[in-house]
N, C-alpha and C positions, 0 to 999 in steps of 0.2 A: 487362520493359523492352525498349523496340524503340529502334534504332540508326537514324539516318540520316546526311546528310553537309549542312555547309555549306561549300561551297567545295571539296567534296574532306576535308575531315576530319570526323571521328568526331563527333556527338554524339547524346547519349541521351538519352529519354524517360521518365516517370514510371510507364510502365506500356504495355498494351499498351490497342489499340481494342478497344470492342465488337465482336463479331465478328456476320459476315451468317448471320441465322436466331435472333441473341437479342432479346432488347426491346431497346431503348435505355433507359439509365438517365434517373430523370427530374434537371431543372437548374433553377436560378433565375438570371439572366441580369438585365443591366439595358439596358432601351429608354433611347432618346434623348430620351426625355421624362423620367428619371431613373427608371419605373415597374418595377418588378419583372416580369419574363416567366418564365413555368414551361411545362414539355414541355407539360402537360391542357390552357394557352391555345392552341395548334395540333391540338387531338383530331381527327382525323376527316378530316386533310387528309394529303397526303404532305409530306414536308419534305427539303430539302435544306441541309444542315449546311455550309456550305466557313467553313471555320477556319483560320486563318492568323493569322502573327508581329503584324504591324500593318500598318494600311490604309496608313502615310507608308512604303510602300518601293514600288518599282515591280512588283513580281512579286506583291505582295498585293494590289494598286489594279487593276489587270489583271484578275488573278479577281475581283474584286467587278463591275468593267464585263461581263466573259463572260459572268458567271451572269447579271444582269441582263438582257444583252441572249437567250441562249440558253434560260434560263428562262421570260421573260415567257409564251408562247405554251402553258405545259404548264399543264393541267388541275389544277382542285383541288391546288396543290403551294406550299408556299411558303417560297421562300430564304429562310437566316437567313447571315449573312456575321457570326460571329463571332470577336472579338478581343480582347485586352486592355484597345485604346485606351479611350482615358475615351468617353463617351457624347456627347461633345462635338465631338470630331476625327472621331468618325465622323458625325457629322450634316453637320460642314461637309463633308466630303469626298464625301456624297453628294447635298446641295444645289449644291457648286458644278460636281457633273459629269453632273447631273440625272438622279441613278437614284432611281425611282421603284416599281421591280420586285423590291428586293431590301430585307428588315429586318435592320438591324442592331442585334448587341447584342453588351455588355461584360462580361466576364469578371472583370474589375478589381479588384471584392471577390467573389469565387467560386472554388469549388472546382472549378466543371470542367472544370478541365486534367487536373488528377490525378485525377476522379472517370471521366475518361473515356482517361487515359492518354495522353492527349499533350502534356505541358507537359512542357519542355525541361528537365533535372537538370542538366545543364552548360554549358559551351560560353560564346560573347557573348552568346547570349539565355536563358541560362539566368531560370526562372519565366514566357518568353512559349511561345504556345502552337506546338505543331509544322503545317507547313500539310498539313491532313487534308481529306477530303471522305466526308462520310456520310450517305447517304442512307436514308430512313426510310419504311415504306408507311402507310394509315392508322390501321395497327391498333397502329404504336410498335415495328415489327418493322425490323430493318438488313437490306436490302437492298442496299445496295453499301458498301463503305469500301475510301477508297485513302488509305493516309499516304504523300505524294511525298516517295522517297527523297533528294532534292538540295533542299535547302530554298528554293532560288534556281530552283527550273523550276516551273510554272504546274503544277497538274494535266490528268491527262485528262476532260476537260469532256465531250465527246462520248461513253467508256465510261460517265463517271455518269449522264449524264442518258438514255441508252439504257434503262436499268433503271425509268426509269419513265414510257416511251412501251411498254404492251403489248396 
């Protein structure tokens, strides 16, 4: 179980991350069209994981605009901005701020928070997910992961996406 902080206090997590150099376990996720999404639907491609509490707070809305905007230009890679939200809140929230470069999908009936170990065990958000970034190379291998220790600060956008300009 790994520890972060909202606000300055304590909260835990369901487990620890994948760590860089194992596979990524695989997920079923659901798209904004209500369809089922699994890891084998991105085979072949790199992938960037940013996971966060939900898209209605402002430090998770933030990173869905970064990634879009710092992603669009990387090769073969494709952001996934997963959350809780229903499949709906995220659809309007990335039609009304026109991101086009980033998929989201919902966690909402799924297990991988805890299949991936970052779903919150306590605290006010306990069961949302903790905000993580994990990056993946073609082959389903973790190539970077950071869980930001302050649940409330943006990740380092510029170390993850380093990892996959080589």
């Amino acid at each position: 179980m790994a520890t972060v902080t909202l606000k300055g206090n304590l909260v835990h997590t369901t487990g620890n991350l994948p760590k860089v150099g194992s596979l990524i376990p695989d997920f079923t996720l659901i798209d904004a069209d209500l369809s089922p999404k699994k890891l084998s639907d991105y085979k072949g491609k790199k992938l960037v994981l940013n996971i966060f509490p939900s898209v209605d707070t402002g430090t998770c809305a933030m990173s869905v605009r970064e990634f879009n905007q710092k992603a669009s230009t990387l090769e073969n890679t494709v952001v996934l901005c997963i959350s809780k939200d229903l499949p709906f809140a995220q659809k309007r929230f990335c039609a009304a701020e026109g991101l086009k470069n980033v998929i989201t999908l919902s966690a909402f009936r799924s297990s991988f928070g805890k299949d991936y170990g970052l779903e919150f065990s306590d605290g006010p958000m306990k069961g949302l997910l903790s905000r993580v970034v994990i990056i993946v190379d073609e082959k389903g291998k973790v190539i970077y992961e950071e869980q930001v220790p302050e649940i409330s600060h943006e990740p380092d956008y510029d170390s993850a996406l380093k990892t996959l300009i080589k």
